[in-house]
C-alpha positions as CSV (number, residue, x, y, z in Angstrom):
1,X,0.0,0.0,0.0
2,X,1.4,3.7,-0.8
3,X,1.8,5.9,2.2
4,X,-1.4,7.8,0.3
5,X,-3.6,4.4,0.4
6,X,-2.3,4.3,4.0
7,X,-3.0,7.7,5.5
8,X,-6.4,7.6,3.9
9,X,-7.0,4.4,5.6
10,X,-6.5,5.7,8.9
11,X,-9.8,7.1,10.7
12,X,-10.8,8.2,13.7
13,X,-12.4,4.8,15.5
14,X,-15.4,5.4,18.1
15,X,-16.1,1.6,17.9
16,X,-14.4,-1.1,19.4
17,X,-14.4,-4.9,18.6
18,X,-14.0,-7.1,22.2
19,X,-10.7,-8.4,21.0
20,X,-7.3,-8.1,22.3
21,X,-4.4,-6.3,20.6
22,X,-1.3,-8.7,20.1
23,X,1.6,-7.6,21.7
24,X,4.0,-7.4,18.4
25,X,1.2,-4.8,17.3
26,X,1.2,-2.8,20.3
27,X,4.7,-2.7,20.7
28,X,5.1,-1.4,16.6
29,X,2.7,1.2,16.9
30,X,4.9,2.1,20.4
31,X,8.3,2.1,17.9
32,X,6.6,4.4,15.4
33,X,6.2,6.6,18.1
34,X,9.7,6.2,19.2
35,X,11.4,6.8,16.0
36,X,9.1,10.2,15.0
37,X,10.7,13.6,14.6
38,X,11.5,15.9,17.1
39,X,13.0,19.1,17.2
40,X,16.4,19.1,17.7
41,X,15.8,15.0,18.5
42,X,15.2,16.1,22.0
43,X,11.9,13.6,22.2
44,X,10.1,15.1,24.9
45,X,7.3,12.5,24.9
46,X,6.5,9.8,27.1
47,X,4.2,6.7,26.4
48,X,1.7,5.4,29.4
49,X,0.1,2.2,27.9
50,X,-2.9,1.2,30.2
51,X,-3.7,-2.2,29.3
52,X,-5.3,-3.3,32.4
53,X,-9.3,-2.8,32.5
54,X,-9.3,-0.8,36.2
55,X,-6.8,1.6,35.2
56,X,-7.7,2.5,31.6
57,X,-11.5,2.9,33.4
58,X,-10.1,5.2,35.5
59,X,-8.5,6.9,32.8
60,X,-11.6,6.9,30.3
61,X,-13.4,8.7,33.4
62,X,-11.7,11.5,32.0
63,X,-13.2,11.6,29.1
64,X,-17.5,12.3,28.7
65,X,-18.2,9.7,26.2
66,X,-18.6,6.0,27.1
67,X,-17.0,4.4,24.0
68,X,-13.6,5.1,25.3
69,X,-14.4,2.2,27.5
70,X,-14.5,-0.2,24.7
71,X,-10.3,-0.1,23.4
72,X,-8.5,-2.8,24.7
73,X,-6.2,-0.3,25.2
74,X,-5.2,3.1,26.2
75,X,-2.2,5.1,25.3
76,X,-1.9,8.3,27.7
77,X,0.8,10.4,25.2
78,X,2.5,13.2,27.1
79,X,5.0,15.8,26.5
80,X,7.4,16.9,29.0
81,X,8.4,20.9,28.5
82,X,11.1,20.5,30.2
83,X,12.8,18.7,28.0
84,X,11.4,19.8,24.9
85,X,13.2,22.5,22.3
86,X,12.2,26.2,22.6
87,X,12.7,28.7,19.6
88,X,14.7,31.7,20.0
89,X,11.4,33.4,20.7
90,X,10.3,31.2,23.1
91,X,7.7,28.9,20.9
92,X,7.7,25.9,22.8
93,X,7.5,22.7,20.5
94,X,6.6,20.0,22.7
95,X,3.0,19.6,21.9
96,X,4.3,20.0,18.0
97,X,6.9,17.0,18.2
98,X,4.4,14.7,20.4
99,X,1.8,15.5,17.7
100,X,4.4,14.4,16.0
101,X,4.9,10.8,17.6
102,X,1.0,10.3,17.8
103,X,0.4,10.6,14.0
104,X,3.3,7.9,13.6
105,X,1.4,5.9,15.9
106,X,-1.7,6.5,14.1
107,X,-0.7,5.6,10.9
108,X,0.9,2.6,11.9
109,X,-1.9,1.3,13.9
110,X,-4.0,1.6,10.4
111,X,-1.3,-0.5,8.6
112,X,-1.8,-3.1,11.1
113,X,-5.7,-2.8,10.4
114,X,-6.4,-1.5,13.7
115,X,-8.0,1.7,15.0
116,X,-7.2,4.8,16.4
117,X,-8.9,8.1,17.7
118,X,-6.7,11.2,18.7
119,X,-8.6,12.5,22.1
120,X,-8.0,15.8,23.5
121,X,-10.9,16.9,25.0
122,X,-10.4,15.0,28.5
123,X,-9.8,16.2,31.7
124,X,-5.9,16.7,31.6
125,X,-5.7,17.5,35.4
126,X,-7.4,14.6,36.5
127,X,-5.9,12.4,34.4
128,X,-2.2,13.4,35.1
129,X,-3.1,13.1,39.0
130,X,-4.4,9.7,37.8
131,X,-0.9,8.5,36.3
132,X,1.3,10.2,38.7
133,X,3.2,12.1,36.5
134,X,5.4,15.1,37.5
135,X,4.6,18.4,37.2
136,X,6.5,19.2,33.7
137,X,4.7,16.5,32.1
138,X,1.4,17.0,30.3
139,X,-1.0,14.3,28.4
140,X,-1.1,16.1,25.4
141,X,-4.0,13.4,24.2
142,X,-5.6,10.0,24.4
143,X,-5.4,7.2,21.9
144,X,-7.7,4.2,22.5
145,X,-6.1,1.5,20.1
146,X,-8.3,-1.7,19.2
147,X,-10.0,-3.6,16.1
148,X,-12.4,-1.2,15.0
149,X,-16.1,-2.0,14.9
150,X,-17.1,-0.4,12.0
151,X,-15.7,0.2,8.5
152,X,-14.6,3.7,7.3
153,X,-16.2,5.4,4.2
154,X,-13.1,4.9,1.5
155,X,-14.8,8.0,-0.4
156,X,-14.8,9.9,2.7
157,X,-12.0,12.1,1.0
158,X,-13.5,13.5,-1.4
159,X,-17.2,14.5,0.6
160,X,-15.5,15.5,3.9
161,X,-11.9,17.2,3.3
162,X,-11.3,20.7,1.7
163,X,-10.8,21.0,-2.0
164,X,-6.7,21.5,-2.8
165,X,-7.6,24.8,-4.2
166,X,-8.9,26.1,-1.0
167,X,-6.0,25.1,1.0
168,X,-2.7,25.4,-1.6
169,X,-1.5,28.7,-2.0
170,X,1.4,29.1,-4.6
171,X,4.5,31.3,-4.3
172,X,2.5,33.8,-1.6
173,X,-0.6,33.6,0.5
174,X,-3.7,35.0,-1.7
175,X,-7.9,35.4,-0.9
């Protein structure tokens, strides 16, 4: 499959089978993570994988919808600023290079046929008192990873994504 067959293959996955992830398939999406981009390779990200069904409740508590709940497994992805690079004006590009990692993960979990969703909208606080983490550490975002339920739309594309000329803008930005 290209790497354009594959990043339109991968979806966001609210539907879970009851079906565990192999181990080899866990631990390649976890590499994909590992091996992503950072700047100045300084990897500021961290990878909590809740496999065990108390703990990734607790975690999906987090969270306001119920289908959470139905992943095999959880992936808290955080970013720790103080290890991440800062620009001379003082951009801080953790939450870039951990965005980073997670679309490596993502994309890697649809080569293995299995699902994704990239959650932000969580209760961050709660969930980094949760996983004990120290105060420089942030989870950037959630990613249940299981067998999806459902199958995606593969003409999706072409009904639900902007038109290239809307978003390609050649030699300067124009209106």
């Amino acid at each position: 499959m290209s790497f354009l067959e594959l990043a339109k293959k991968r979806c966001s996955v609210r539907s879970y089978q009851d079906r565990p992830v192999e181990e080899d398939k866990l631990m390649q999406v976890l590499e994909a993570g590992r091996v992503a981009p950072s700047a100045v390779n300084f990897q500021p990200w961290f990878f909590v994988v809740l496999r065990e069904e108390e703990q990734r409740k607790k975690v999906a508590e987090t969270y306001a919808r119920d289908w959470i709940k139905e992943a095999p497994v959880l992936i808290a992805i955080c970013g720790d600023h103080g290890r991440s690079w800062r620009r001379p004006d003082g951009k801080d590009h953790c939450d870039i290079d951990v965005a980073i990692a997670i679309d490596h993960m993502t994309l890697a979990a649809a080569e293995l046929d299995l699902g994704t969703c990239w959650i932000c909208n969580f209760d961050v606080m709660k969930c980094h008192k949760i996983l004990n983490l120290p105060h420089q550490v942030e989870v950037i975002a959630l990613l249940p990873l299981g067998y999806p339920a459902d199958k995606a739309d593969p003409g999706r594309h072409d009904s639900k994504r902007k038109k290239m000329e809307e978003i390609v803008h050649w030699n300067e930005f124009t209106r």
